[in-house]
C-alpha positions in Angstrom: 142.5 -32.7 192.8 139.7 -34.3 191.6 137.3 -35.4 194.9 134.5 -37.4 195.0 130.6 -36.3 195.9 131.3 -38.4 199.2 134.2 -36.6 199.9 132.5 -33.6 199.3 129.8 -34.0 201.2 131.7 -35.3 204.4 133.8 -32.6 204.3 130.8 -30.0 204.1 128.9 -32.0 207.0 132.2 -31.5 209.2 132.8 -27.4 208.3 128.6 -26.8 208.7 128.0 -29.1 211.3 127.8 -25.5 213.6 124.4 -24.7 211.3 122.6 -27.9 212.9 124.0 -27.7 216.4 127.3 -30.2 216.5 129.8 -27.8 216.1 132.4 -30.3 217.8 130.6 -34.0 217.4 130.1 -33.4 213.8 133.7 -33.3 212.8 134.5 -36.0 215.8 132.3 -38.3 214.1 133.3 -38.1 210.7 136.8 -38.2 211.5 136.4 -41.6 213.7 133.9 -43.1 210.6 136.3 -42.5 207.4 139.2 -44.0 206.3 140.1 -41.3 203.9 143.2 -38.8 204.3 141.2 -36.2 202.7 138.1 -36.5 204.7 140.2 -36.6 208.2 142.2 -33.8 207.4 139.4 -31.3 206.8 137.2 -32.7 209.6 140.3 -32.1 211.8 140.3 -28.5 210.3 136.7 -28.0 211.5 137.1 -29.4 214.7 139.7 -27.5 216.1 138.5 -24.2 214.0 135.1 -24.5 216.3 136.8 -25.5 219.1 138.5 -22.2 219.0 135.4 -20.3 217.9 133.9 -21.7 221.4 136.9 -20.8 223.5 137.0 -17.3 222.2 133.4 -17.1 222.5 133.3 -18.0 226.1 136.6 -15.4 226.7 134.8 -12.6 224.9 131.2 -13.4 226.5 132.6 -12.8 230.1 134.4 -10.0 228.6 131.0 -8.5 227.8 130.3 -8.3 231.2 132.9 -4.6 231.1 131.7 -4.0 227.3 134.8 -5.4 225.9 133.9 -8.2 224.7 131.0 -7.1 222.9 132.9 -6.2 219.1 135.0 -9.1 219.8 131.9 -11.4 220.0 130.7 -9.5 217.0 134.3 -10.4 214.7 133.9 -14.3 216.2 130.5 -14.5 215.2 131.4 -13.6 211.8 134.3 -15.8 211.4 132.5 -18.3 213.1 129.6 -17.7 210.0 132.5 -17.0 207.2 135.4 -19.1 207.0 132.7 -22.9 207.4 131.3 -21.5 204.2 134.6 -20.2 203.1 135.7 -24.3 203.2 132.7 -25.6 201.9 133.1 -23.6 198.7 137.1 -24.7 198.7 136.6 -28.0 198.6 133.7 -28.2 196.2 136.1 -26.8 193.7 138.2 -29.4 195.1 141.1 -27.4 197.1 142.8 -28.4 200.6 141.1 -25.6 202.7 143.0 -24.7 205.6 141.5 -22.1 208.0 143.4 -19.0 208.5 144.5 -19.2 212.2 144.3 -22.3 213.2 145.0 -24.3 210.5 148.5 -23.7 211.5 148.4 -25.4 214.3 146.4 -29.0 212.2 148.8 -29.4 209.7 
């Protein structure tokens, strides 16, 4: 598939939006501003991916309280850091990223 700079770029705003502070209203925007297929489906990807990431972060930081939680927000962090650039790489080469866990769930 052969995507466009725009496309690219949209897409990579939506999976790093985390790395300027819009983890959720990022993706939320783009998806509500675009018209494209493409463009919706990946910042649909990265929505719900840091939706999780903030779910599980708030599980496994009150788990910290007993310890834990501690290597759990250790593995979340990672993935958190990992699979955004993961996508961004994916779709510059122009693949259909879908995010391991809960891209399941968006398509």
């Amino acid at each position: 598939m052969m995507l466009t700079t725009e496309q690219k770029l949209l897409c990579g705003i939506a999976h790093l939006g985390w790395m300027v502070g819009f983890p959720v209203l990022a993706p939320i925007v783009i998806m509500l501003l675009t018209g494209d297929i493409f463009i919706r489906n990946q910042a649909k990807e990265a929505l719900i991916f840091q939706i999780g990431m903030i779910v599980l972060g708030a599980i496994f930081g009150v788990l910290s309280f007993v310890l834990i939680g501690i290597p759990f927000l250790i593995l979340i962090w990672g993935a958190g850091l990992i699979f955004p650039i993961i996508a961004v790489i994916r779709i510059c080469d122009g693949i259909d990223y879908s995010y391991p866990i809960t891209g399941k769930f968006v398509r």
